[in-house]
N, C-alpha and C positions, 0 to 999 in steps of 0.2 A: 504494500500500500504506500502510496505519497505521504507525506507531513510534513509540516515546518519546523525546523528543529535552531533551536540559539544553541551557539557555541558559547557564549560567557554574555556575560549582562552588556549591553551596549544599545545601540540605533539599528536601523536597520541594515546594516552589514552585518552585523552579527549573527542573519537569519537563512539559513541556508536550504533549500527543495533537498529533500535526502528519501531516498525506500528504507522502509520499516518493514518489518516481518509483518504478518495477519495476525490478529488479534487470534488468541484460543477461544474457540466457543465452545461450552457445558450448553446440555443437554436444556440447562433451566435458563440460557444465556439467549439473547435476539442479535444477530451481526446484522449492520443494516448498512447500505450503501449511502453515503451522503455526495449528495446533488450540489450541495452549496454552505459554505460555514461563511463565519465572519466573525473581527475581532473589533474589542468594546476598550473602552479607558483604561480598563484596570488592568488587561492585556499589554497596553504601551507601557503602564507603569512596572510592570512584572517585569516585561524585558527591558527595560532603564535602567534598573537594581532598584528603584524608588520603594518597594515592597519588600527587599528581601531580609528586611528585619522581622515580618512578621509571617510569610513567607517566604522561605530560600528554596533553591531550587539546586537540586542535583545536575548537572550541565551531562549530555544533553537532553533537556526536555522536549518535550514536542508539543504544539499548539495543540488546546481541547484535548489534551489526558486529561483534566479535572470534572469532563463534560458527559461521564457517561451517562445511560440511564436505560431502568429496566421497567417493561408496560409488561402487566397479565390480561390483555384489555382483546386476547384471542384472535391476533391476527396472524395470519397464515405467512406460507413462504412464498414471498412475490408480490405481497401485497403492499399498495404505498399507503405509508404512515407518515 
């Protein structure tokens, strides 16, 4: 899979396109394909270091590790959510 991944705290040089292995999916887990993300205020300030007193970051992260999420809401495989 693509991500965006910082090398150390900085602007945006510091953000590099890298391939990531596939997530593991469990049996109780949903993999779902994402069409479109985007990144908000507290995202710039993450990678500035402006935040890393209250969270640090292990280098290298990748954009939206913090963003998972799990629905029992019974949708199948292939269907858009």
């Amino acid at each position: 899979m693509k991500a965006f991944v910082l090398t150390r705290y900085g602007n945006n040089q510091e953000i590099q396109a890298a391939d990531m292995p596939e997530p593991l999916v469990n049996a109780e887990d949903v993999l779902i394909q994402v069409k479109a993300a985007s990144v908000n205020p507290v995202d710039f300030k993450i990678r500035d270091g402006q935040l890393k007193q209250v969270l640090p970051l292990r280098f290298p992260p990748h954009s939206g590790q913090r963003r998972g999420r799990r629905s029992d809401a019974g949708w199948g495989e292939g269907d858009a959510v």
